[in-house]
PADRENPA-998440 format. One record per residue (C-alpha): x, z, y. Coordinates in steps of 0.1 Angstrom, whole numbers, plus 2048, in hexadecimal, padded with zeros to 3 digits. Layout:
N
XZY
...
END
This chain:
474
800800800
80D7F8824
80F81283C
80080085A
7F982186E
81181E891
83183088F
82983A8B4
80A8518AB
8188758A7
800879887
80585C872
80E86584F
80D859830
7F2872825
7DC865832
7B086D827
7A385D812
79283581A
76B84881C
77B860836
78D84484A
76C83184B
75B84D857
77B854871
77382E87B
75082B883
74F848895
75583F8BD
76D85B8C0
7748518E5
74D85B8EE
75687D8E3
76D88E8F4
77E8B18E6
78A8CF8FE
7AD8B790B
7A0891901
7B787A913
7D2890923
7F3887919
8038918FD
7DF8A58EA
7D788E8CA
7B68818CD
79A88A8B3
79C86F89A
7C8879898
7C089B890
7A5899876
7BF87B867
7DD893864
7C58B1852
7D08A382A
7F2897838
80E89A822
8278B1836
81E8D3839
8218DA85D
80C8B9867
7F08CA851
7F68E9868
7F58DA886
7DA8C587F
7C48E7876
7D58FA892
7C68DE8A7
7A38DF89C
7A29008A9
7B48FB8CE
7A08DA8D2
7828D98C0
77B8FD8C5
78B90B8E3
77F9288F1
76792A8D6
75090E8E1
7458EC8D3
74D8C78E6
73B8A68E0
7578A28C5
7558C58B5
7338BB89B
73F89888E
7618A8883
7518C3877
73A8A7863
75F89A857
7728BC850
7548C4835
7588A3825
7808A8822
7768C880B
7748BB7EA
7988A57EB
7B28B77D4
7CF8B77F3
7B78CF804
7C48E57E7
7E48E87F4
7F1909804
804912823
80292883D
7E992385B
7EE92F87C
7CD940884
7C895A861
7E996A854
7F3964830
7F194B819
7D4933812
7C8912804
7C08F6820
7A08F4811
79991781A
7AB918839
78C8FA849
77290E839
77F927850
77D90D86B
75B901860
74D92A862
75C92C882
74790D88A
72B91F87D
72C93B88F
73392B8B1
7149148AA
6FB92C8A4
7059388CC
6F192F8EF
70591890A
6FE93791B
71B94B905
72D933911
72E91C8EF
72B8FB8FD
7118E5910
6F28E7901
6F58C58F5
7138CA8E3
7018E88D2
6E98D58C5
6FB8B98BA
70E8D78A8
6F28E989C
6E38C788C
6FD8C6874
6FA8E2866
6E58DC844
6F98C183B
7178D983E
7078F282E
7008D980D
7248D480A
7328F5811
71D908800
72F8F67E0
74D9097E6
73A92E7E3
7419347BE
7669247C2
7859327A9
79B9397C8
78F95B7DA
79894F7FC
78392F7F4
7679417E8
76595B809
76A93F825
74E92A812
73894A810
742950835
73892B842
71992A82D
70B94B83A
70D941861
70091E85C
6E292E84D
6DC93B870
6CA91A873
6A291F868
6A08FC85A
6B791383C
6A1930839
699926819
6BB92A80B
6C594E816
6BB95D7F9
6D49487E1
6EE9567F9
6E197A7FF
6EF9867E0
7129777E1
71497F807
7139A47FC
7289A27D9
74398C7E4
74598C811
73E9AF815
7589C3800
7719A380C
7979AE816
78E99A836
77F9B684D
76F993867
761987842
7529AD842
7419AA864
735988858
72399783B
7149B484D
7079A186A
6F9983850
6EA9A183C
6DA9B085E
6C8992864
6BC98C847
6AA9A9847
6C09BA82A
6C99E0829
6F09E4833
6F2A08838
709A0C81B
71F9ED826
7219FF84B
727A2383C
746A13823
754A03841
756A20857
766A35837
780A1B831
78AA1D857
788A3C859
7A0A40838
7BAA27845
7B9A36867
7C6A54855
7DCA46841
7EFA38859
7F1A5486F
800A6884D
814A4A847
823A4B866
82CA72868
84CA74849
84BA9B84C
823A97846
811AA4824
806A87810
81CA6D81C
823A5A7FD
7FFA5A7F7
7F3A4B818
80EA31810
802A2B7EC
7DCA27800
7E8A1281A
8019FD801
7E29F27EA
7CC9E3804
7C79BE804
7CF9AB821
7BB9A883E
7BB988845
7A298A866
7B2977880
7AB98D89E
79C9718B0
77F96F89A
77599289D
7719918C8
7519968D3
7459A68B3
7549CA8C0
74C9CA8E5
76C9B78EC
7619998FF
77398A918
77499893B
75F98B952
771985979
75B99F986
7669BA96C
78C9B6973
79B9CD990
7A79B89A8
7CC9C99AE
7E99B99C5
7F39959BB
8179949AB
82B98E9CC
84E97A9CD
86D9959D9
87C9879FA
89D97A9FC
8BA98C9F9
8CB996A19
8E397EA2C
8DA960A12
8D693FA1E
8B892BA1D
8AD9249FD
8C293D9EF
8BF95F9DF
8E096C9DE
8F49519CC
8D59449B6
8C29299C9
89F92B9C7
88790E9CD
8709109E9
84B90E9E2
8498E89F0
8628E69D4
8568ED9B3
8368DD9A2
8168EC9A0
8108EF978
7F38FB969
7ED90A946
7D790E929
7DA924911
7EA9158EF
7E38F08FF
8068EF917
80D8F193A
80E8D5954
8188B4948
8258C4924
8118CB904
8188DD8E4
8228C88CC
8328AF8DD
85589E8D2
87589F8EB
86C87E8FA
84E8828FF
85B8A1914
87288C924
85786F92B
84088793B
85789A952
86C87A95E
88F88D955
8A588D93B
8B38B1929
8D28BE93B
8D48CF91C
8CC8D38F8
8D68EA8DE
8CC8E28B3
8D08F7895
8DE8EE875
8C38EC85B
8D58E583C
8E18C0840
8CD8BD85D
8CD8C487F
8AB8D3896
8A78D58BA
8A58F78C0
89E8F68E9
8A88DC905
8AB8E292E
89C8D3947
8AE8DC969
89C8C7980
87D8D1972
8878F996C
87C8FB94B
8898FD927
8758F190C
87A8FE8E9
86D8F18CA
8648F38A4
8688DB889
8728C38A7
84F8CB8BC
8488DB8DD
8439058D1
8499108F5
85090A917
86792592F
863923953
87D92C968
87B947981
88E93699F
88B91499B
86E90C983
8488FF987
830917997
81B92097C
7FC934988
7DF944979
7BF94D98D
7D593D9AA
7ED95C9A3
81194D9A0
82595997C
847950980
86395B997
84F98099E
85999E99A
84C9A9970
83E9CC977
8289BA993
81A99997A
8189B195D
8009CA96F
7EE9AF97E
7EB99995B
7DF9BA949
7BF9BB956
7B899994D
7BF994928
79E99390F
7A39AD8F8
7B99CD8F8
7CD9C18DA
7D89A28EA
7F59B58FE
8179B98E9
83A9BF8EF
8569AD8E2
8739BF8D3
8889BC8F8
8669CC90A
85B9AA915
8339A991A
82098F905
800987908
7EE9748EB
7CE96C8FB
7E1957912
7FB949901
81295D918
83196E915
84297E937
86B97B932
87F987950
89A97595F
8B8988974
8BE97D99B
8D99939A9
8CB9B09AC
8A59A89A6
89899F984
879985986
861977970
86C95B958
849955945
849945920
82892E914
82492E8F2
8109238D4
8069418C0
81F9418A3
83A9468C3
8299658CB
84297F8B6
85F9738CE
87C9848BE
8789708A0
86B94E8B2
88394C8D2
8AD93D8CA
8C79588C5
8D494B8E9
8AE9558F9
8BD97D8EF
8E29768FF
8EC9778D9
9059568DC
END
């Protein structure tokens, strides 16, 4: 067979679906249907992602299903291309490479691919059964999303007595929110049962909340379910503490406790809204003083702090950002020239690692620009932004770079969605993962500024993501 997809598309591959799932990638007018980024440089379009989901590499698999969640879901809401690929995920189900397993950037731990988009398909689910009001999507979207839903159903609901576990609970999952829609009434008691055998005693505490709140509305009794999960919090809340405390009685216990439980795989995203941790509203965030820029050091000249120039406002570009999509003209995902092509320079530097007999870029910086780009597997992972010289980068108008950290990190507190989302890297920097935000600082002469970091989410655990020469370590 002859490989006559363009060398030029960043998805091509030779794993391609199969000819019934091209033919339905090609009568669909994909370009009618835009997703959260359609058309901005560098974002694969619809029919590129749902054609690199079976594709034979391993990280084009993940990106592809990493994608389907920034760009078909963002923000947990629907677009006008959001219900056709959902149509096409559910018919991918049944094709033996969605057996294959990896690791998927949303849910810790191992799965299938096959499990990993009936993951993708409940979140669909769930987001479906929401009003435009919530913030889920116009209400034509919605109901082009909620239309689809018994013909999802029909072929998910295959999957609910699968061998694999993790197949078994996402299918269970997926089927029991797209019976939200009344057209399925009928069926709810089929599901009831396994719904409370299989979902509701799951290792995955969001599969849990799924079972409960299915259960609730189907007018079934979960006052056992509730009290079980309030024990088991209660124990492991204990255990920890114990755990934690070496001159404690019944250490090795808690440890044994804590040792034998399965792993949560919940990715905390899922659960947000389902324990009063929605996102802040504009009115509900303390106003506080903007993160200001420090003046000038003494006796410099213009331009100048000290001996480190620093580019005047009328200077830098104004960038803006989106979480886990890129900032300004760059886009996760992309390959050096692209880079390169969108920010008119070339790299005054780059630096590779040896990986076995071949060499991978590791980062590459861009003076004029004031940025350095580092990447995975030979794609954009991250973009730094330097303090003096760099684009403005601002959120809420609020510039990020080149201000004093104490200032932005106050400031950016009060505007993350959840409490979790805040963490520390190992050297005290602040990350925040609802934004796709890290806050690195950057030395001036005496004055230390903000030098922020965007990221895609498997970045976020920065001492093990960022080069050795990121930590001074070379």
């Amino acid at each position: 067979m002859i490989d006559a997809t363009p060398a030029d598309r960043p998805y091509a591959t030779a794993g391609c679906p199969s000819a019934s799932a091209e033919s339905a990638l090609a009568a669909t007018a994909w370009e009618e249907l835009p997703h959260f980024c359609t058309g901005r440089h560098g974002v694969p379009d619809t029919p590129e992602i749902l054609g690199a989901v079976l594709a034979a590499e391993p990280w084009r698999r993940a990106r592809a299903v990493e994608d389907l969640y920034r760009l078909l879901l963002n923000g947990e809401r629907v677009f006008p291309a959001t219900a056709p690929a959902a149509v096409f995920v559910v018919g991918l189900l049944d094709d033996p490479r969605t057996l294959a397993e990896g690791r998927w950037g949303r849910r810790p731990g191992r799965r299938s691919l096959r499990a990993e988009l009936l993951n993708w398909l409940a979140t669909f689910a769930d987001i479906a059964r929401r009003g435009a009001e919530d913030g889920a999507g116009t209400a034509l979207d919605l109901v082009a999303a909620r239309a689809v839903r018994p013909m999802l159903h029909d072929r998910v609901a295959c999957f609910r007595d699968d061998d694999d576990p993790s197949v078994r609970e996402a299918a269970l999952a997926a089927t029991g929110l797209l019976l939200d829609d009344p057209a399925l009434a009928t069926l709810v008691p089929r599901c009831a049962d396994a719904v409370r055998e299989v979902l509701a005693v799951s290792g995955d505490s969001s599969y849990r909340w799924i079972a409960r709140e299915r259960l609730v509305a189907w007018g079934e009794d979960v006052t056992g379910l509730v009290a079980a999960e309030r024990k088991l919090r209660t124990d492991l809340d204990r255990a920890r503490e114990v755990a934690d405390d070496p001159f404690g009685a019944g250490q090795e216990e808690a440890v044994r406790l804590l040792e034998g439980q399965p792993e949560d795989t919940a990715a905390p995203e899922r659960l947000r809204g389902r324990h009063g941790l929605r996102t802040a509203s504009t009115q509900d965030i303390p106003p506080g003083p903007s993160p200001r820029r420090p003046t000038a050091v003494p006796g410099s000249r213009p331009g100048y702090g000290g001996p480190w120039r620093t580019a005047g406002e009328e200077e830098r570009a104004d960038w803006a950002f989106t979480p886990y999509i890129g900032v300004g003209p760059l886009h996760f995902g992309m390959e050096l020239e692209e880079i390169t092509s969108a920010l008119g320079e070339r790299p005054a530097v780059t630096s590779s690692a040896h990986h076995g007999a071949d060499q991978r870029l590791k980062y590459a910086d861009f003076i004029e620009s004031g940025i350095r780009v580092l990447f995975q597997d030979e794609r954009l992972g991250c973009v730094a932004v330097d303090a003096l010289t760099g684009p403005q980068v601002r959120l809420d108008a609020v510039p990020l770079p080149g201000c004093l950290p104490s200032e932005v990190e106050a400031w950016l507190v009060h505007r993350t969605t959840r409490p979790e989302s805040l963490t520390y890297s190992v050297a005290g920097d602040p990350v925040f993962a609802d934004l796709g935000l890290a806050l690195r600082s950057q030395r001036a002469g005496d004055v230390v500024l903000t030098r922020p970091l965007f990221l895609l989410r498997d970045w976020l655990d920065l001492w093990h993501s960022l080069p050795a020469e990121e930590w001074g370590l070379r």
